[in-house]
C-alpha positions in Angstrom: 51.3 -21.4 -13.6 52.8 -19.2 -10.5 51.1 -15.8 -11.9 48.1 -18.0 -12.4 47.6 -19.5 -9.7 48.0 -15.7 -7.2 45.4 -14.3 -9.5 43.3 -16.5 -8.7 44.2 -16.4 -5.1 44.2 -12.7 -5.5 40.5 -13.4 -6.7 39.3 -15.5 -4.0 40.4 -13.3 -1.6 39.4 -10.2 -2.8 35.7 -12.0 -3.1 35.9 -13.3 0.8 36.5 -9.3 1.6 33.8 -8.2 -0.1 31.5 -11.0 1.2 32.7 -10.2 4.8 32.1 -6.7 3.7 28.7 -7.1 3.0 27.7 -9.8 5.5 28.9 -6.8 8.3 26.5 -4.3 6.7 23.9 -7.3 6.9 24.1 -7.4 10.8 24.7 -4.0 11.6 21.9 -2.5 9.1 18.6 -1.8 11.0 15.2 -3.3 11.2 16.1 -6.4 10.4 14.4 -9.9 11.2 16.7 -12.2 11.8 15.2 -14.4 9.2 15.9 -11.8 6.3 19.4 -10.9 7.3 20.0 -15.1 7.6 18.3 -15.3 4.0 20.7 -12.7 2.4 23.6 -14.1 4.3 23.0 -17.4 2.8 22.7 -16.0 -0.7 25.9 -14.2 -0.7 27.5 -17.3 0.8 26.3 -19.7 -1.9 26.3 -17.2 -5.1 29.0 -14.7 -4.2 28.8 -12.2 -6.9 24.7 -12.5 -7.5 23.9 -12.0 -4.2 26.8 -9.1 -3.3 25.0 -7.3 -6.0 21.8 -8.4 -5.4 21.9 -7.2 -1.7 23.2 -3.5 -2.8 20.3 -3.4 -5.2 17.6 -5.0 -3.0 18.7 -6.1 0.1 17.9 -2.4 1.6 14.6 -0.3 2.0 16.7 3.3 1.0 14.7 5.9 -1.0 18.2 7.8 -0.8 19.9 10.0 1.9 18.7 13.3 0.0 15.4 12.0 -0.4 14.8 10.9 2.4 16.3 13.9 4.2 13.7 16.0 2.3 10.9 14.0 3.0 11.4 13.9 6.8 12.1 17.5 6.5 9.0 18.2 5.0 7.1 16.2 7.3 8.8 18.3 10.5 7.6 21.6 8.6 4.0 21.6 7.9 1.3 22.9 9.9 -0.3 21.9 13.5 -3.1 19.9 12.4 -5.8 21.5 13.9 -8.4 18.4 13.1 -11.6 19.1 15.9 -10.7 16.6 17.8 -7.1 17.0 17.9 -5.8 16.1 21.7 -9.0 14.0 22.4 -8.8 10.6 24.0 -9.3 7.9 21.2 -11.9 6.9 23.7 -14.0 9.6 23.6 -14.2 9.9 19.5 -14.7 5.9 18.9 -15.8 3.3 21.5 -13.7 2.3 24.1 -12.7 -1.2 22.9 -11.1 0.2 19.8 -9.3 3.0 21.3 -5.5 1.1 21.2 -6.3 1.0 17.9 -6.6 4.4 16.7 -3.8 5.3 19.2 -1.5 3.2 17.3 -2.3 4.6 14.1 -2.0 8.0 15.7 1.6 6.7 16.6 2.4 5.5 13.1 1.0 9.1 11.0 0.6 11.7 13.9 -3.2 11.4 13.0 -5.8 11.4 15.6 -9.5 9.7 14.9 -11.8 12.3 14.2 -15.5 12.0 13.9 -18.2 13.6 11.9 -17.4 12.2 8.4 -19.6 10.5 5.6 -18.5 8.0 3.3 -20.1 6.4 0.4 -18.6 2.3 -1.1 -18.1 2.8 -4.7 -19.9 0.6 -6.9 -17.2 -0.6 -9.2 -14.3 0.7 -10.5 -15.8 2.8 -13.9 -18.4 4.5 -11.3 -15.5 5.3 -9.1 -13.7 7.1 -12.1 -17.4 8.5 -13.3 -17.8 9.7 -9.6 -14.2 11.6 -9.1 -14.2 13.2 -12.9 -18.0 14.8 -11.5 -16.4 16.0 -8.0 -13.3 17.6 -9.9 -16.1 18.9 -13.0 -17.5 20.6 -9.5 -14.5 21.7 -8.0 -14.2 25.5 -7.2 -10.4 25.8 -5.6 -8.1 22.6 -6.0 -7.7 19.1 -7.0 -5.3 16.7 -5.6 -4.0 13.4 -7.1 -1.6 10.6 -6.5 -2.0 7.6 -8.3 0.5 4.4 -8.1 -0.6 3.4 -12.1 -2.5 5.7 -14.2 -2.6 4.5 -17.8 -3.6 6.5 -20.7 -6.6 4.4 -21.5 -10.4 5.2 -21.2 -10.4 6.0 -17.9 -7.0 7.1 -17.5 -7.9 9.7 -20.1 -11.2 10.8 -18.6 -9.4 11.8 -15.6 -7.1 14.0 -18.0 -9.5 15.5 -19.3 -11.1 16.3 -16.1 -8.2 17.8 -14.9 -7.6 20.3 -18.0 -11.3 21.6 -18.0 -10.6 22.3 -13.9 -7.6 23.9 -14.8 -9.2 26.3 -17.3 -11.3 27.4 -15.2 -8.8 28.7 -12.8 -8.9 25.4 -10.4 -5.3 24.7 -8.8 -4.4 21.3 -9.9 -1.5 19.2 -8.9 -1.4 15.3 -10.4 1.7 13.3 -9.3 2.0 9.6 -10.4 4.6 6.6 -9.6 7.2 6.9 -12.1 7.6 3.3 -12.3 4.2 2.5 -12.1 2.7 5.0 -14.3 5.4 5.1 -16.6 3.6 5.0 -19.9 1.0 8.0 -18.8 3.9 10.1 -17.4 5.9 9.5 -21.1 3.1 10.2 -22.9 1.7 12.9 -24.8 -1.4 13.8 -22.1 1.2 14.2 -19.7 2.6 17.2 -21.3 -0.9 18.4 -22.5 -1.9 18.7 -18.7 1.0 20.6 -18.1 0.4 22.8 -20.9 -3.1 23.2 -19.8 -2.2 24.1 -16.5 -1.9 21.2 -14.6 1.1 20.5 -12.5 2.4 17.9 -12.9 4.9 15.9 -10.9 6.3 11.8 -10.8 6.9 10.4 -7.7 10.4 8.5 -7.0 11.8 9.6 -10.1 14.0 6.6 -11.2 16.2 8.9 -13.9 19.4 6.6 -15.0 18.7 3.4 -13.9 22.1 2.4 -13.5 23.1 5.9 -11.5 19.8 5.2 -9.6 20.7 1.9 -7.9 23.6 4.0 -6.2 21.5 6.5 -4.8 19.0 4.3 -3.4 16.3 1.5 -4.2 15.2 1.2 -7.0 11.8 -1.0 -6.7 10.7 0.9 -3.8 7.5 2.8 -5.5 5.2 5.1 -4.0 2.1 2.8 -3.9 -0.9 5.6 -2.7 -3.9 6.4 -4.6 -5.0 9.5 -3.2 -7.4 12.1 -4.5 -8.3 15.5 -2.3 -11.1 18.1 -4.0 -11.4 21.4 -2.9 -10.2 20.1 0.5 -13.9 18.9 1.3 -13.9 15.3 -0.7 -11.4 12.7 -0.6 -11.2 9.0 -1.8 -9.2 5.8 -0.6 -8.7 2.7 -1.0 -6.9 0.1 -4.0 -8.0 1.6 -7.3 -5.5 3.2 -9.8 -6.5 5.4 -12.5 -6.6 2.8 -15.1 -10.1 0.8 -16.8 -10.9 -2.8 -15.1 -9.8 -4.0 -18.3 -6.6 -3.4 -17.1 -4.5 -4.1 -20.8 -1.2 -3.8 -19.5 -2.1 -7.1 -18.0 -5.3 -8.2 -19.6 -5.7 -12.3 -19.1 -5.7 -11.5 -16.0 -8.6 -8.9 -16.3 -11.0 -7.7 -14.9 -9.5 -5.5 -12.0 -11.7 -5.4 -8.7 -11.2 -2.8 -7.0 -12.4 -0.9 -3.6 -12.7 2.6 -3.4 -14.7 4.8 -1.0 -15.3 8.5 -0.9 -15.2 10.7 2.2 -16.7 14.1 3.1 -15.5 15.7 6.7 -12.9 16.2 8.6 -10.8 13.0 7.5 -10.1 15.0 4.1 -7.6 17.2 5.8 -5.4 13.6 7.3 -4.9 13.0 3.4 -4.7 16.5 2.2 -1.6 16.3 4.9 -0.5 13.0 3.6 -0.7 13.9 -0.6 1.2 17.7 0.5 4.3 15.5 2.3 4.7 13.7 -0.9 4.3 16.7 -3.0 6.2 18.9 -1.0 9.3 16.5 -1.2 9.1 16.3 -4.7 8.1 19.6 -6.4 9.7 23.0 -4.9 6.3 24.4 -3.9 5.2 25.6 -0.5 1.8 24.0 0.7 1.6 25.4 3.9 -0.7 28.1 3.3 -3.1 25.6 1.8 -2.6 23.1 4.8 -3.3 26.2 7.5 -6.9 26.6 6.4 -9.4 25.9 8.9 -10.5 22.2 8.7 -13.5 20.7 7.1 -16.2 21.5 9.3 -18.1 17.7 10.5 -21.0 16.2 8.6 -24.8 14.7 9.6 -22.0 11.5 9.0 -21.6 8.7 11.8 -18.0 7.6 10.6 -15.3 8.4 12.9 -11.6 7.9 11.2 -8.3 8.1 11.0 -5.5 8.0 8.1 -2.6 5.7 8.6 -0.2 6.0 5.9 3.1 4.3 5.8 6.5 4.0 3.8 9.8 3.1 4.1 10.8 6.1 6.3 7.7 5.3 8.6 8.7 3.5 11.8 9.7 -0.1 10.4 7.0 -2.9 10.8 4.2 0.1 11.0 1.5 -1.9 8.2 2.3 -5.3 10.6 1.7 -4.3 13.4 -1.6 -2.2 12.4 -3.0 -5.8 10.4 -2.0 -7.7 13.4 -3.8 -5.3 16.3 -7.5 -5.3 13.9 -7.1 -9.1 14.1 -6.4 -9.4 17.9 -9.4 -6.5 18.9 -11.4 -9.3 17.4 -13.8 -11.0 19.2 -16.4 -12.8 17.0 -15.8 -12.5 13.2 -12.4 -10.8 10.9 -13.2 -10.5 6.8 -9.6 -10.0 4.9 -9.2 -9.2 1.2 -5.5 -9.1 -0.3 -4.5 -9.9 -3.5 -0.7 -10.4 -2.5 -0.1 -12.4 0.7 3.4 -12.9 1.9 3.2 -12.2 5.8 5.8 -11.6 8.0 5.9 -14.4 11.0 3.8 -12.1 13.4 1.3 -11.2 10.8 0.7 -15.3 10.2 0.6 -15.7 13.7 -2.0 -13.2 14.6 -4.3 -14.8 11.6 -3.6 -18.5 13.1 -3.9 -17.2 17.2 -7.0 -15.8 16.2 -9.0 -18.3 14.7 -7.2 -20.8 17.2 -9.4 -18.9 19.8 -12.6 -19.2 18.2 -13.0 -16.2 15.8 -14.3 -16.6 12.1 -11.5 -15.3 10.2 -11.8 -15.7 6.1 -9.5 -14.5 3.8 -10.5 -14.0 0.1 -7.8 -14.2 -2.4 -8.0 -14.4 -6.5 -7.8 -17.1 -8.3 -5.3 -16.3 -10.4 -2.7 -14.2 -9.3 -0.9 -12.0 -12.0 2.2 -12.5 -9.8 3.1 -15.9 -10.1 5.9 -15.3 -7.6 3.7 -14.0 -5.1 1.1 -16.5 -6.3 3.0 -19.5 -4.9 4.4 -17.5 -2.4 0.6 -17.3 -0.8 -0.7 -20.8 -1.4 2.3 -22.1 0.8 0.6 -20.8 3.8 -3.1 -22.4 3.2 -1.7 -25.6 5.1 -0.9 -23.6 8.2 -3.9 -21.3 7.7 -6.7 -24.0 7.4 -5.2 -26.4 10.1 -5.6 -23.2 12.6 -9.5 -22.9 11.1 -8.9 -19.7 8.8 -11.2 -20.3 5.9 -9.9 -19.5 2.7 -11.7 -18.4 -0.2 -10.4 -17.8 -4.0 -12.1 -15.5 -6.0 -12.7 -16.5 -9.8 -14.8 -13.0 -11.4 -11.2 -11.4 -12.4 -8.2 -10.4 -10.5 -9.1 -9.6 -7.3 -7.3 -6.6 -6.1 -9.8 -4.7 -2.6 -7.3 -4.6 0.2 -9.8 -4.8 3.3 -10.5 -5.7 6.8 -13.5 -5.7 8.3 -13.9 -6.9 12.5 -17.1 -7.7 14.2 -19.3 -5.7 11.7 -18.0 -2.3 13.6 -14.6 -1.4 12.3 -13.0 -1.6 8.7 -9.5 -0.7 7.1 -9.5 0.3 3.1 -6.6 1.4 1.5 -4.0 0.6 -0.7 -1.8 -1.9 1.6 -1.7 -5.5 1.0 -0.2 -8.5 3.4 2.9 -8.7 1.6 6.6 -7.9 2.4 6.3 -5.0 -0.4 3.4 -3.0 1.8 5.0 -3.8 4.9 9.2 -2.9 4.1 9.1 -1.2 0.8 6.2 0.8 -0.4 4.3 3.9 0.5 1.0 3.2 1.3 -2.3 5.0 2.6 -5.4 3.5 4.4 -7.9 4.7 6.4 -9.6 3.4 9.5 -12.7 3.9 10.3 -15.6 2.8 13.1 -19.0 2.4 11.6 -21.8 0.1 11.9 -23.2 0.7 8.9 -20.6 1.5 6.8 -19.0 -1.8 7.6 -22.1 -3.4 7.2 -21.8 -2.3 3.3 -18.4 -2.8 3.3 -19.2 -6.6 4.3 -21.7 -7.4 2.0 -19.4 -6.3 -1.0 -16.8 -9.0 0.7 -19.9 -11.3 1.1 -20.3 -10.6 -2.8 -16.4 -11.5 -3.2 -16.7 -14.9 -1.2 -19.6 -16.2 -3.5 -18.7 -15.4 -6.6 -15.0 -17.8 -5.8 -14.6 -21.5 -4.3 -13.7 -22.3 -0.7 -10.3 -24.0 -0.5 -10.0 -26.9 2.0 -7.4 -29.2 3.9 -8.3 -31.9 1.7 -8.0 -29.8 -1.6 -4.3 -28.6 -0.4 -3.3 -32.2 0.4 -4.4 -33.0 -2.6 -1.9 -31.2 -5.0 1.0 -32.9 -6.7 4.7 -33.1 -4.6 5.9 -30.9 -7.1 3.8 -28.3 -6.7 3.9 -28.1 -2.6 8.0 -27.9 -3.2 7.5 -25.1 -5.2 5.6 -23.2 -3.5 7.5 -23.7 -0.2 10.6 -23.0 -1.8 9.3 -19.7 -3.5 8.2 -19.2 -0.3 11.6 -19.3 1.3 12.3 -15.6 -0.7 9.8 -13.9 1.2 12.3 -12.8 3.6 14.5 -11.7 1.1 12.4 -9.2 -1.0 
């Protein structure tokens, strides 16, 4: 009874040292809202062992000390820019009232806004695939890709294709894909057919031994860019992987739509830069060469724009804090569409403050979600939204996954960041910004297209759901702070 009765003491108080342990590391670790260190305190207070280990495995944004050491390393090493308008006043490359902006973003990637581009809205996700397999079928020196998922389906396998005919003619090509997210490509049999018809080949945040891995840093911390750079001239952006609409890994929930827009001009380079820092920390290969050349000289194009990619070892809050600024430089109309929406407080608040002072602000989310975490998550905030005077549309053609912004008709953001705690903490993401009547203009009417093919969601329809549902979604809610 004695020897029982000190193990178990022994066992209680080894637990209460390891709870102090870790609710130390919860204060002291940085970047932390106090609402997400409170959360994790409170799980490790109530479910001691879940949430000690849940914290080491989630409770941190850490790509690893090496990795991370490399990265930044990387980053320090390559090349002066040398964009055209490199040391120019925001103000004199995009109208005065957006300057802040573009000098934020310049503070978040080093990047300024350059003018002199053209850009052209996809049509859908097959003619996006259709369009980059003809640039790469054209290309004369290089090809450049980062994908989040690519799947070895039809259009997964077009692009391999693509890429092996390039490479037999000579063209330098370097494909790089999420390890997590494009697992099945990367352990599949075109994945070693591109490298043996010289293709490089590379996967981004190797996960290895998933036990080992969750010592050496995150684990479900994913490199979320889709990135494609041709010959240094063309580039793409925006929310589509390399995968059909179909989407089969997750196909009730299908089709995938997707918005993707391809550049010409000197905003290539700002993602050549961002693809080589990924590369480079990755693959032992030397880009710097490549980076030096002189930059894409401007085109007849209008568009002036800027790359703002972020991640994890990006200055914390960077994706917030862009989201929030597009929404307070409004003055008469803001157009959102996320799939996943689990703001941060300040995010919320600058969607609620800005319709509050007269702006029309709509936000167009699917349907169906293929998260039902995040799912819930989002419909938690409609009350708050629509008492403010957000409208709130839900899309009902397929899963809707454009992540875009567009304010007053002049400026958008495309990309691949959504308003959720993943873009914002844990993933590395790549958008560009860009000034533009008409582009916008286009970029709006495919949102316009969005908002009528789904159903406007009111007060009265929120009010309307069971108890059971409004607890559940409140309470799945209450993670947010936690992922």
């Amino acid at each position: 009874m004695i020897d029982a009765l000190r193990h178990s003491l022994f066992a209680v108080g080894l637990i209460t040292l390891l709870e102090l342990l870790v609710f130390t590391r919860i204060l002291l670790r940085p970047h932390r809202d106090p609402a997400s260190r409170i959360a994790w305190m409170v799980v490790v207070a109530v479910l001691p062992l879940f949430g000690i280990v849940g914290y080491l495995l989630l409770g941190e944004a850490n790509i690893g000390g090496k990795r991370s050491k490399r990265l930044l390393g990387v980053i320090a090493g390559l090349p002066p820019l040398n964009e055209p308008d490199a040391g120019a006043d925001p103000a004199e490359v995009v109208p005065r009232r957006f300057q802040l902006l573009f000098k934020l973003g310049r503070s978040i990637s080093g990047f300024d806004p350059v003018g002199g581009n053209a850009a052209q809205l996809m049509a859908d996700s097959n003619a996006t695939i259709d369009a980059m397999v003809a640039d790469i079928d054209a290309a004369t020196d290089h090809v450049h890709l980062l994908f989040y998922i690519w799947l070895p389906d039809r259009n997964g396998c077009k692009m391999v294709e693509a890429l092996k005919r390039a490479a037999g003619r000579g063209v330098a090509c370097r494909a790089m894909a999420d390890d997590l997210g494009s697992r099945t490509m990367i352990r599949s049999p075109h994945w070693q057919a591109m490298r043996a018809a010289g293709v490089q080949v590379a996967a981004g945040l190797p996960i290895g031994n998933p036990v080992l891995r969750t010592f050496q840093g995150r684990i479900d911390l994913r490199n979320h860019r889709k990135i494609v750079v041709i010959d240094g001239r063309i580039t793409y952006c925006g929310s589509q992987n390399c995968a059909d609409p179909e989407f089969l890994v997750k196909a009730k929930f299908a089709p995938w739509v997707d918005l993707m827009m391809r550049f010409e001009g000197p905003i290539v380079r700002q993602n050549q830069f961002l693809f080589a820092s990924d590369w480079m920390t990755y693959v032992d290969e030397d880009l710097n060469d490549l980076l030096s050349r002189p930059a894409p000289p401007p085109t007849a194009g209008t568009v002036q724009a800027q790359v703002i990619g972020t991640g994890p070892t990006v200055r914390f809050s960077a994706m917030p804090e862009t989201f929030g600024t597009l929404l307070y430089a409004a003055r008469h109309e803001v157009i959102v569409t996320t799939p996943y929406f689990v703001p941060d407080d300040s995010l919320l608040n600058a969607l609620c403050t800005t319709a509050y002072r007269g702006v029309a602000v709509t936000i167009v989310f699917p349907a169906r979600n293929d998260s039902w975490i995040v799912g819930a998550a989002s419909r938690s905030y409609y009350w708050d939204l629509l008492a403010a005077g957000v409208r709130i549309v839900e899309y009902e053609g397929g899963l809707l996954h454009a992540k875009s912004v567009t304010v007053d008709g002049e400026l958008s953001l495309v990309g691949s960041a959504n308003m959720d705690r993943r873009s914002f903490d844990l993933n590395y993401e790549n958008n560009i910004l860009f000034h533009d009547e008409a582009l916008t203009c286009t970029l709006r009417e495919r949102q316009l297209r969005f908002m009528a093919h789904g159903h406007p969601v009111t007060q009265a329809d929120v009010a309307a759901w069971p108890l059971w549902r409004r607890l559940w979604n409140n309470l799945i809610a209450t993670l947010g702070p936690v992922l």
